[in-house]
ChimeraX commands (.cxc) that place a marker at each C-alpha (Angstrom):
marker #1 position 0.00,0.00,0.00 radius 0.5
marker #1 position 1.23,3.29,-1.33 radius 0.5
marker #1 position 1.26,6.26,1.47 radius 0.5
marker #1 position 1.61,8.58,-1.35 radius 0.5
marker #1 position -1.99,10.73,-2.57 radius 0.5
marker #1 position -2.74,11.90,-5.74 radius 0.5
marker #1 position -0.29,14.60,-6.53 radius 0.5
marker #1 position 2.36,13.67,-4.15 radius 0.5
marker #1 position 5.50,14.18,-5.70 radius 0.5
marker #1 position 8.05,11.14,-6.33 radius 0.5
marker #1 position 11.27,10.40,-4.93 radius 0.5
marker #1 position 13.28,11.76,-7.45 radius 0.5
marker #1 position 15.50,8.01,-7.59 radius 0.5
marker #1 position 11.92,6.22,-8.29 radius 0.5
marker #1 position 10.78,9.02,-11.02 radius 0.5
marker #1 position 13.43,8.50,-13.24 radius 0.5
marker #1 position 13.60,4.60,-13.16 radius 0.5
marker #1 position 9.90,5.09,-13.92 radius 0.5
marker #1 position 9.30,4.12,-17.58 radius 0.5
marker #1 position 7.81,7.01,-19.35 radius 0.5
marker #1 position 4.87,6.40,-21.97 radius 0.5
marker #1 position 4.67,7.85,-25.52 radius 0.5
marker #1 position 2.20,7.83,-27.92 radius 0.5
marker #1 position 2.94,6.98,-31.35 radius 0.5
marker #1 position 0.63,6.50,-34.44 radius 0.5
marker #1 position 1.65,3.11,-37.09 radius 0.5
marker #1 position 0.22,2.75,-40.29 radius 0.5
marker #1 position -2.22,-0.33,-39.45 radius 0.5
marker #1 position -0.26,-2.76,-41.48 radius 0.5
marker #1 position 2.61,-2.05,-39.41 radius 0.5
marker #1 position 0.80,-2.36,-36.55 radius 0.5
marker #1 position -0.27,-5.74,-37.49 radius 0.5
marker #1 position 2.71,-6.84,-37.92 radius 0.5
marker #1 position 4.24,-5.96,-34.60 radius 0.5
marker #1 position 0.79,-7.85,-33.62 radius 0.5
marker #1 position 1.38,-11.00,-35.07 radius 0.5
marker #1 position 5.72,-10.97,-34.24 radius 0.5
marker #1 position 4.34,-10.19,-30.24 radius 0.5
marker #1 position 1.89,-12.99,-30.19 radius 0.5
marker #1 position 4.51,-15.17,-31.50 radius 0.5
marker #1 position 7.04,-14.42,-29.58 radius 0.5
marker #1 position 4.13,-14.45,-26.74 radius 0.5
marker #1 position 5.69,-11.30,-25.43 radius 0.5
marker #1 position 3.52,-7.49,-25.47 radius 0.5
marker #1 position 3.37,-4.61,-27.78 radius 0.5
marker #1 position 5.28,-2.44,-25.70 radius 0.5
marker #1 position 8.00,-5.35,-25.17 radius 0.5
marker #1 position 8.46,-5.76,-28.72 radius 0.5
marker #1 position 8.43,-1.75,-29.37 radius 0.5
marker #1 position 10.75,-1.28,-26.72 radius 0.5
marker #1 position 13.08,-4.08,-28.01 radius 0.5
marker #1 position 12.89,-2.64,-31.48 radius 0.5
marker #1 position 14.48,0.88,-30.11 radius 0.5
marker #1 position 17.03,-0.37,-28.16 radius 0.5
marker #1 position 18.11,-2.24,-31.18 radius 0.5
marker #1 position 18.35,0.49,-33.41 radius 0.5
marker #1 position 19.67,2.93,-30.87 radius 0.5
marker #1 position 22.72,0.02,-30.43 radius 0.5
marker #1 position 23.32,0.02,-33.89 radius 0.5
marker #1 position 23.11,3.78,-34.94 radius 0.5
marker #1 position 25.58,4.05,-31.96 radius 0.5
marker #1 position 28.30,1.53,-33.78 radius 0.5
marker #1 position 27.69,2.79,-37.15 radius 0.5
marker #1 position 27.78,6.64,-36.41 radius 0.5
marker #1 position 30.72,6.55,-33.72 radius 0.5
marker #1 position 28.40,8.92,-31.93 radius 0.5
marker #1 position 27.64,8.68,-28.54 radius 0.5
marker #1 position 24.37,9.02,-26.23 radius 0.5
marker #1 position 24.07,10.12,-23.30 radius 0.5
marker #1 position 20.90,11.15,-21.30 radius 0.5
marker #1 position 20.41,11.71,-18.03 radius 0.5
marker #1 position 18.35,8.59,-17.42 radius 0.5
marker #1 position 20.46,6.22,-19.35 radius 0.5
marker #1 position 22.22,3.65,-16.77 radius 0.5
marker #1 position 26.00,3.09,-17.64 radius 0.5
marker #1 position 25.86,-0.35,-17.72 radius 0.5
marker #1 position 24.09,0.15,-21.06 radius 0.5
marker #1 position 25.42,3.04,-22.27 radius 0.5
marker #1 position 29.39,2.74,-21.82 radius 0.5
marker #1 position 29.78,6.49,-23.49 radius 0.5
marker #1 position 29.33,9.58,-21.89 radius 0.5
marker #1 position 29.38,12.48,-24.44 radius 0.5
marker #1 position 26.17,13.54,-24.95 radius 0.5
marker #1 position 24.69,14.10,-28.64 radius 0.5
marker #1 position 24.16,17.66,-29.71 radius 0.5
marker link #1:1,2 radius 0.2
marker link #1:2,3 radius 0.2
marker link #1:3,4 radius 0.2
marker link #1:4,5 radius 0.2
marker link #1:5,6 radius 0.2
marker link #1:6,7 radius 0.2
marker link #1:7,8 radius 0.2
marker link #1:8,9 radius 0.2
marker link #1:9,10 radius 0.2
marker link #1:10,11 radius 0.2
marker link #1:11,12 radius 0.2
marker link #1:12,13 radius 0.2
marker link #1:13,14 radius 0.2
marker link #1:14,15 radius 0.2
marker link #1:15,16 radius 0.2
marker link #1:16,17 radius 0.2
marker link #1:17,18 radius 0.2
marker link #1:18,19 radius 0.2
marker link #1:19,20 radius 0.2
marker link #1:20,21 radius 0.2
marker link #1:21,22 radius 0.2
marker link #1:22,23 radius 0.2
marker link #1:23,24 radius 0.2
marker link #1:24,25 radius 0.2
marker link #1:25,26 radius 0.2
marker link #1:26,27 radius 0.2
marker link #1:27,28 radius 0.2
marker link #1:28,29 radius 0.2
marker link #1:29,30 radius 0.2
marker link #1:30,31 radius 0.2
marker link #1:31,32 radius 0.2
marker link #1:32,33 radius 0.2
marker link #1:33,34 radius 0.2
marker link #1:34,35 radius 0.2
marker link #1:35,36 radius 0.2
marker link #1:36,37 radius 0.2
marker link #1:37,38 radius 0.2
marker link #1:38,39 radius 0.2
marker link #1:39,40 radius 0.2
marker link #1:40,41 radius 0.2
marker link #1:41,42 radius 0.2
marker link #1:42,43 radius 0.2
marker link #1:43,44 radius 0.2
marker link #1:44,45 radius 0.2
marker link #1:45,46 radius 0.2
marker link #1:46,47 radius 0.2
marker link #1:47,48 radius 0.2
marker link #1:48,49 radius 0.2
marker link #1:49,50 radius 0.2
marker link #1:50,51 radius 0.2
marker link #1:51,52 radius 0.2
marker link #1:52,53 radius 0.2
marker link #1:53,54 radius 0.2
marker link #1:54,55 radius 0.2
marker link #1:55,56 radius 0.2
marker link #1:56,57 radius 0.2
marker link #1:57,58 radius 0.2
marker link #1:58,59 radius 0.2
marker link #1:59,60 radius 0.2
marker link #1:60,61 radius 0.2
marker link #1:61,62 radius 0.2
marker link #1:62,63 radius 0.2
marker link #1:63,64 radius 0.2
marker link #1:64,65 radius 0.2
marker link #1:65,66 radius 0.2
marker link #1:66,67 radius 0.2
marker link #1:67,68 radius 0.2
marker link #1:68,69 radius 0.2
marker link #1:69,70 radius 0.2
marker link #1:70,71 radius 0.2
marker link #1:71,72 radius 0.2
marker link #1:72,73 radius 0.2
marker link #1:73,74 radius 0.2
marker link #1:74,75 radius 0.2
marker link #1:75,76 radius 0.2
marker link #1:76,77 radius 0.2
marker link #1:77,78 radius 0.2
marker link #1:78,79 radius 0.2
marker link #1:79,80 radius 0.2
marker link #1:80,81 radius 0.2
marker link #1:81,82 radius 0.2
marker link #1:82,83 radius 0.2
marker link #1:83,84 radius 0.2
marker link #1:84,85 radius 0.2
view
């Protein structure tokens, strides 16, 4: 049971390990696609989404020599520290 009300603010360590939610708009076949991969892989939308983006943020990484770094990112993924302008 939570002691916090509505409106109570966060510790600030449990805000940002908090996943944040977007809202993005697919064509439909797209999103019927990511459908039918998630119910094969019996895993959810969001788990296949969120799969999708670490993937590509991995690889743009290698392939531009850039590095990311945001304030939320833990180390233990990220191993560079300069942040993208």
């Amino acid at each position: 049971m939570s002691l916090m009300g509505p409106g109570t603010p966060l510790c600030l360590c449990e805000e940002l390990n908090m996943p944040k939610k977007v809202l993005i708009a697919l064509p439909p076949a797209v999103l019927e696609q990511v459908d039918f991969i998630a119910q094969c892989e019996h895993r959810t939308r969001s788990d296949l989404i969120r799969e999708a983006l670490r993937r590509y943020l991995d690889n743009f990484r290698r392939t531009q020599g850039t590095a990311l770094a945001v304030s939320t990112m833990e180390t233990a993924e990220s191993p560079f520290v300069t942040t993208l302008s």
